[in-house]
Every structure is written in C-alpha cells, then in structure tokens.
C-alpha positions, -999 to +999 in steps of 0.1 A: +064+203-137+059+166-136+096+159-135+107+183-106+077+172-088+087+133-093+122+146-083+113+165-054+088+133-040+113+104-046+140+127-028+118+132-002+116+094+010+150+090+001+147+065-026+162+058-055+150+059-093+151+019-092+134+016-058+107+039-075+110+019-107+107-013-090+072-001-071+055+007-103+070-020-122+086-003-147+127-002-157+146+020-142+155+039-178+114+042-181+111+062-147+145+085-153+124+092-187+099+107-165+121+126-142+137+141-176+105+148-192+113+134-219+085+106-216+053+111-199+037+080-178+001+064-188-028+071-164-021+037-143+011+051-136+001+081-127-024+066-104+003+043-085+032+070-082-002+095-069-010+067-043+028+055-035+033+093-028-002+098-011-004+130-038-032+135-060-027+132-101-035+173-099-006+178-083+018+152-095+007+172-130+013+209-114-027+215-118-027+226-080-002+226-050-023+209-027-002+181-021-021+153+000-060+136-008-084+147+017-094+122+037-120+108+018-098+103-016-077+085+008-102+058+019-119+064-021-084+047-038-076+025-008-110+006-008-112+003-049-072-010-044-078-036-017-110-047-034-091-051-063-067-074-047-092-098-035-103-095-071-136-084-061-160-064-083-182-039-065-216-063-068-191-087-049-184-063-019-222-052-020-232-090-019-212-096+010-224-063+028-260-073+020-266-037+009-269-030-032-245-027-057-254+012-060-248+019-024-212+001-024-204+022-056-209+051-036-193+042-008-168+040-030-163+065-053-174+092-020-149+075+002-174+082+027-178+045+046-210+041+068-196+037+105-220+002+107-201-009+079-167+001+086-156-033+104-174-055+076-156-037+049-121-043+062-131-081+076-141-085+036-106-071+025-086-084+052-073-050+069-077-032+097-093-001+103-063+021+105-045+012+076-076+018+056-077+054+078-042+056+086-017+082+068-002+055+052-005+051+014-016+019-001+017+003-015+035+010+025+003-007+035+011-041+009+043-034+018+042-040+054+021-071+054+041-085+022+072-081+054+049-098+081+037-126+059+077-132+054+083-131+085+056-153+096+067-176+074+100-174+086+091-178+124+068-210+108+092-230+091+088-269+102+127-268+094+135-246+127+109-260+149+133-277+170+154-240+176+120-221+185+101-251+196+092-225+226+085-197+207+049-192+215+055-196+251+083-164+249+081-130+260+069-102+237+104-086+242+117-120+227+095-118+200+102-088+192+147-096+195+133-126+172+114-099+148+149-078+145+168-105+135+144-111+110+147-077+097+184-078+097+183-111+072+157-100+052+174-063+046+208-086+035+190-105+007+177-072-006+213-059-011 
C-alpha cells in the first residue's frame, strides 16, 4: 500500500523520484526502494514525505483513506517543525511567551494555538499567520522563503547597485518584471 500510495502522491505534484529524493535527503535508488516495496522508510521519513504531501503517516501506511491532517495536526507539525528550525526547545517557546512550559507543550501537541498568542508564536518563529494556517505543507513553506531569501539576495547584491540603484523608488509592476527575471535565472541553474 505504501508504494502505490507514494506513487499515486509524487504523480500527483508531478515530480519526479529525484525531486522527491532530494526533499527528504535521501538517493534517488533509496526512494524508488520505497515506491517498489522492497524497502520500507524509518519513522523520520515517514514524517517528512506525510508533511511534504500534507497526508497523515495512517494513510501514507493504508491504515485509513482520509487523506489530509485536520486542521489542527496541521498547525500541531508545523509549529514543532518551525520551532525546531530556530532550534528551540518547548521551555524556549514557553519562555518567550511568558506562559509555562506545560501550556506550550499543549499548544503544541493539540495544535490548538490561543488566538492572544497567535501573533507572538509566529513573531518567535519568524512566519506569518497564514503559512502557519495556510494549506500549504511545511517544506512549500521553507521552500518559498528559501526562493525569497535568494532572491533578496539577488536584488541586494552591492555588485549591481549601480544597474538597480533606483530600485526602491520603482513601481510594484517593476518589481514584480524584476521578480520574473529572477525566476527565470534561478529555474536555469536548477537544470
């Protein structure tokens, strides 16, 4: 079950095994082994093709056909994964919140986030509120802002100054021509 289901998701977003592969960190060879069934993955990978997929384990492993988290086991893996990012433990978050260690671990492990502490959370782990509520699983999320902070750089560097010198004085539709062209180079050096 674990194979067709693996399959059936990677086809699904149109990717390849190596694309797959390369998300989880693993060679290519290892992930067709799971596709075949004729290796299964450890928990941890389980866990990051569950959240690249936005499945649960239960059905990756044919235990039920729900497909997607509910909401709350959305926010549940997307706070402990952000947290973990900034290499925070959970006293760390509750320290910062000014609320105990106990209350954060439930916040946590419900997924169920206080709305007073909603904006403090994702100030702490450097988010906004809809990607830590958004449809979107974790990895698009890093994704995403591993692509702006590129870009950002990019727009940055002091060795094109002179060619964008007016850059913060342009229009958003310039910005956004500027943000294309980006896209265009940085799709070329993927290839």
């Amino acid at each position: 079950m674990l194979g067709v289901r693996l399959k059936y998701l990677r086809k699904s977003k149109n990717k390849t095994q190596q694309d797959i592969a390369d998300v989880l960190g693993i060679t290519r060879p290892a992930y067709t082994a799971y596709e075949q069934g004729k290796r299964n993955p450890d928990y941890g990978i389980l866990e990051k093709i569950a959240d690249y997929y936005n499945v649960s384990v239960d059905y990756l492993l044919g235990r039920t056909h729900e497909k997607m988290y509910s909401y709350e086991e959305v926010i549940q893996h997307k706070l402990m994964n952000f947290r973990q990012d900034k290499k925070l433990t959970n006293a760390d978050m509750a320290s910062k919140l000014g609320i105990s260690r106990d209350q954060y671990s439930k916040i946590e492990y419900e997924g169920k986030i206080p709305k007073e502490l909603l904006e403090p959370i994702t100030d702490i782990l450097n988010i906004s509120i809809e990607d830590l509520e958004s449809h979107f699983t974790y990895y698009e999320i890093r994704e995403r802002q591993k692509d702006e902070a590129e870009f950002q750089a990019f727009a940055n560097d002091p060795s094109l100054q002179k060619w964008y010198k007016e850059l913060p004085k342009s229009r958003e539709e310039d910005l956004q021509k500027l943000r294309k062209i980006w896209e265009m180079i940085n799709s070329e050096e993927k290839k």
